[in-house]
C-alpha positions as a Markdown table, in Angstrom:
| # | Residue | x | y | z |
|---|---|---|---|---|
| 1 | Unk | 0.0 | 0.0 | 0.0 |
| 2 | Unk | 2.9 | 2.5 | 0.8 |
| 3 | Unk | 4.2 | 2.2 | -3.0 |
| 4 | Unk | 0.8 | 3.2 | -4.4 |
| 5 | Unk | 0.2 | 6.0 | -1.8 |
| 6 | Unk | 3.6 | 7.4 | -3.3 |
| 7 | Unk | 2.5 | 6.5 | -6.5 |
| 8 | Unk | -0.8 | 8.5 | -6.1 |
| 9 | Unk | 0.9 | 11.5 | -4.7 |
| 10 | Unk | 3.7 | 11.9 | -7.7 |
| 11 | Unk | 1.4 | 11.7 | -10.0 |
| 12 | Unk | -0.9 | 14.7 | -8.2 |
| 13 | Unk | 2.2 | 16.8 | -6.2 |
| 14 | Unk | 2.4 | 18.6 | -10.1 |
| 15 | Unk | -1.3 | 19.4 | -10.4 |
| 16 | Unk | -1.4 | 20.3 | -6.9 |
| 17 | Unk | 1.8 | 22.8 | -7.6 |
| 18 | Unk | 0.5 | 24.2 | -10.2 |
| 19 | Unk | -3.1 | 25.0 | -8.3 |
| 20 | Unk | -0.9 | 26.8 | -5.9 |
| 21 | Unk | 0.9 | 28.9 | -8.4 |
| 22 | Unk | -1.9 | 29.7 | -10.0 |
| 23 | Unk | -3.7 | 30.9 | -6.4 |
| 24 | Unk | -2.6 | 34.6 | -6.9 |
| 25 | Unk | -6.0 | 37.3 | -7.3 |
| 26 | Unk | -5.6 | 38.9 | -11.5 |
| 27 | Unk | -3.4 | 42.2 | -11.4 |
| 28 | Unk | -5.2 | 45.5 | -11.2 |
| 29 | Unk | -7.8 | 46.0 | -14.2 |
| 30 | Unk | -7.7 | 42.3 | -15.4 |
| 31 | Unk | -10.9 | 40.7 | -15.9 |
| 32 | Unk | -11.5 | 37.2 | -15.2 |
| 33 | Unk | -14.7 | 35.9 | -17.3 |
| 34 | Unk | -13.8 | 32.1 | -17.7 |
| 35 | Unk | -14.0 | 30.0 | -14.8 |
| 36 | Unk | -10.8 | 28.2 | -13.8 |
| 37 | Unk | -11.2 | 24.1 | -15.5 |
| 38 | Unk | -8.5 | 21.6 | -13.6 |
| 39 | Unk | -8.8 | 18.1 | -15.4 |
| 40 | Unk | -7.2 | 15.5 | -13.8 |
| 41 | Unk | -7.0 | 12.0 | -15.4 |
| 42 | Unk | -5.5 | 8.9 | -13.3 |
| 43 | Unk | -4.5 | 6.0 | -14.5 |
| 44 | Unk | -6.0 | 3.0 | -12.1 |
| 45 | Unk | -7.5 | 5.3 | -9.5 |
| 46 | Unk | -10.6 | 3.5 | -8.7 |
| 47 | Unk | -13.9 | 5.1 | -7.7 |
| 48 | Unk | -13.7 | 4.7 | -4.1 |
| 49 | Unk | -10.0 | 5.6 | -3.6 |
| 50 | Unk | -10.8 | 9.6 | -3.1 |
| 51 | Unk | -12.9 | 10.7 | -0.6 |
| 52 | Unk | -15.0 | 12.6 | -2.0 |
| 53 | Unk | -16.7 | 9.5 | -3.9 |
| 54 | Unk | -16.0 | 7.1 | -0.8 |
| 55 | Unk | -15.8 | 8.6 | 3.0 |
| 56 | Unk | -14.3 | 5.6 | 4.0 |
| 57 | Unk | -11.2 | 5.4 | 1.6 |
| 58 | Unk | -7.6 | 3.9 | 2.6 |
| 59 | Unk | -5.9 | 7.1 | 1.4 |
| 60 | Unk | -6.3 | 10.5 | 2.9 |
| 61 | Unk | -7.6 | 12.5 | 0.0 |
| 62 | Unk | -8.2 | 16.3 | 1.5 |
| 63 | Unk | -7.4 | 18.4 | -1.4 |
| 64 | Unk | -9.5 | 16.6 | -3.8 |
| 65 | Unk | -11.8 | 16.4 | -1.8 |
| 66 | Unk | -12.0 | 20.0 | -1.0 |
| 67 | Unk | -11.7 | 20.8 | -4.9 |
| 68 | Unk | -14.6 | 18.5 | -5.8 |
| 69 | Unk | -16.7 | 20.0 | -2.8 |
| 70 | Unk | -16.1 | 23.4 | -4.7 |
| 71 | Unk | -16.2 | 22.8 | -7.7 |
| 72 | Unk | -18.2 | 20.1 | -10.4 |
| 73 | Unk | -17.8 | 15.9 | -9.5 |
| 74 | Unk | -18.8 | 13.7 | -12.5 |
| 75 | Unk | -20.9 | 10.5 | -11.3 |
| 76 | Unk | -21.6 | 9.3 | -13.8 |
| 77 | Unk | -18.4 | 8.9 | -16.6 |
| 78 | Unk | -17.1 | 6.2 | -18.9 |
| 79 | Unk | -13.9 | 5.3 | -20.1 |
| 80 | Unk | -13.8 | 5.4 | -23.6 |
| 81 | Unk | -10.9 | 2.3 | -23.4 |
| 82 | Unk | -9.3 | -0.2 | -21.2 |
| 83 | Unk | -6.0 | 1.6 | -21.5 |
| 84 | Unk | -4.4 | 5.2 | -21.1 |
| 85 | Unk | -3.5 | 6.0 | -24.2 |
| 86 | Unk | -6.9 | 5.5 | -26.3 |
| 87 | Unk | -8.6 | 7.5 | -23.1 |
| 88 | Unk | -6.6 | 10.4 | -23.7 |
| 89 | Unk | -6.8 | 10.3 | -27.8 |
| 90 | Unk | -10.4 | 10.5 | -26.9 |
| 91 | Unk | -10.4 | 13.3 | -24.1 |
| 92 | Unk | -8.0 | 15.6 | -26.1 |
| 93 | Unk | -9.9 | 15.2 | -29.8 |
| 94 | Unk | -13.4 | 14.5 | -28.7 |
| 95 | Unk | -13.2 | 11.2 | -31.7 |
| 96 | Unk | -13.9 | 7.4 | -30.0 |
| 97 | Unk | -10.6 | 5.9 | -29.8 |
| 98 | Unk | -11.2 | 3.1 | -32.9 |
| 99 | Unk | -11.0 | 6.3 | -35.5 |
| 100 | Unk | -7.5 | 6.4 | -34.5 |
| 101 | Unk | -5.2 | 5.1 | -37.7 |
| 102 | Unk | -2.6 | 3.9 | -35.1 |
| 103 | Unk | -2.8 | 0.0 | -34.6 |
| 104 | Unk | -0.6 | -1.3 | -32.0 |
| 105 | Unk | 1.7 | -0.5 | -29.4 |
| 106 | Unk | 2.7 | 3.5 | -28.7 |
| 107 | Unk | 5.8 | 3.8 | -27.8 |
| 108 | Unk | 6.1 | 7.2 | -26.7 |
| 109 | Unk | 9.0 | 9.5 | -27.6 |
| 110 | Unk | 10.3 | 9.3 | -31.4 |
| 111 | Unk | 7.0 | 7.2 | -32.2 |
| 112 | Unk | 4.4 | 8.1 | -34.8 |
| 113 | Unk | 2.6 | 11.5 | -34.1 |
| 114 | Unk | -1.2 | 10.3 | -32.7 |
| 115 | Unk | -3.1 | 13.7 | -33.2 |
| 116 | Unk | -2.9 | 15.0 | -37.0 |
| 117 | Unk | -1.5 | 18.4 | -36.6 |
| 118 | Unk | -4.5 | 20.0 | -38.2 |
| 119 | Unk | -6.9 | 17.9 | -36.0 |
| 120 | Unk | -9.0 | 20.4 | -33.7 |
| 121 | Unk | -8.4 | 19.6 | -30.2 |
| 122 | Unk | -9.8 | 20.2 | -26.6 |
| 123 | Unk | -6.8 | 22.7 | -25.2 |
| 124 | Unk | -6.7 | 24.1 | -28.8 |
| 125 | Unk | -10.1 | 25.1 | -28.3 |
| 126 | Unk | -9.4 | 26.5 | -25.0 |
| 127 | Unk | -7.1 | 28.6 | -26.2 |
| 128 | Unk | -9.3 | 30.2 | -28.9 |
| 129 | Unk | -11.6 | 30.8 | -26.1 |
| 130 | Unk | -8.4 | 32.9 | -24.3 |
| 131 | Unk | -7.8 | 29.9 | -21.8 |
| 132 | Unk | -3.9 | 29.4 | -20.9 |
| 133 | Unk | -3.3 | 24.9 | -20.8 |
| 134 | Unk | -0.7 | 22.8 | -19.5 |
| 135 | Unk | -0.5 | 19.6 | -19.2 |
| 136 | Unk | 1.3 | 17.5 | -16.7 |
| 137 | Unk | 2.4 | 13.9 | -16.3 |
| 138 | Unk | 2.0 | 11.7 | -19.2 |
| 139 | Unk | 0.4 | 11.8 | -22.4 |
């Protein structure tokens, strides 16, 4: 149990790092208008391992749990595929993860480009909406 609790908190120490940078009020005579969106995609976290979606979870979970209180907690979601890298095709283009030309294995790094550079996006849509992204951790 000790491995995945470090496991679970590497993977969210970034997101959480990046909530806290991001904490500071707009300078003088900035508008906000778009409310703040924090994603956050885990590979094997189950439904009961935060508590917000189980009070009696194994792992202490008090800043998700305070995020989800404030903010929006999906109940009722689906995976678009067994495995990571389908999911996130999916997430980031909007398309089901069969309309992906890809067959096999990705291997990361110096492998074959997934998203066609021309293909709309969900942070390139962000974007045109004046939304900043990052993205942290794995593709």
């Amino acid at each position: 149990m000790n491995a995945a609790r470090a496991f679970f908190w590497f993977l969210l120490a970034p997101c959480l790092l990046s909530l806290v940078s991001r904490a500071a009020p707009p300078p003088a005579g900035v508008s906000v208008s778009h409310p703040n969106i924090l994603f956050i995609l885990a590979d094997d976290l189950g439904y009961g391992d935060v508590g917000c979606y189980n009070p009696e979870s194994k792992v202490p979970t008090p800043h998700i749990d305070r995020l989800a209180r404030d903010g929006l907690l999906f109940t009722d979601a689906h995976s678009p595929s067994t495995v990571c890298t389908p999911t996130r095709y999916s997430i980031m283009t909007g398309r089901m993860a069969f309309r992906l030309d890809y067959r096999g294995v990705f291997t990361g790094v110096g492998g074959p480009c997934l998203i066609e550079k021309d293909r709309l996006t969900l942070p390139g849509m962000l974007r045109e909406k004046g939304y900043a992204t990052a993205l942290f951790g794995k593709w």
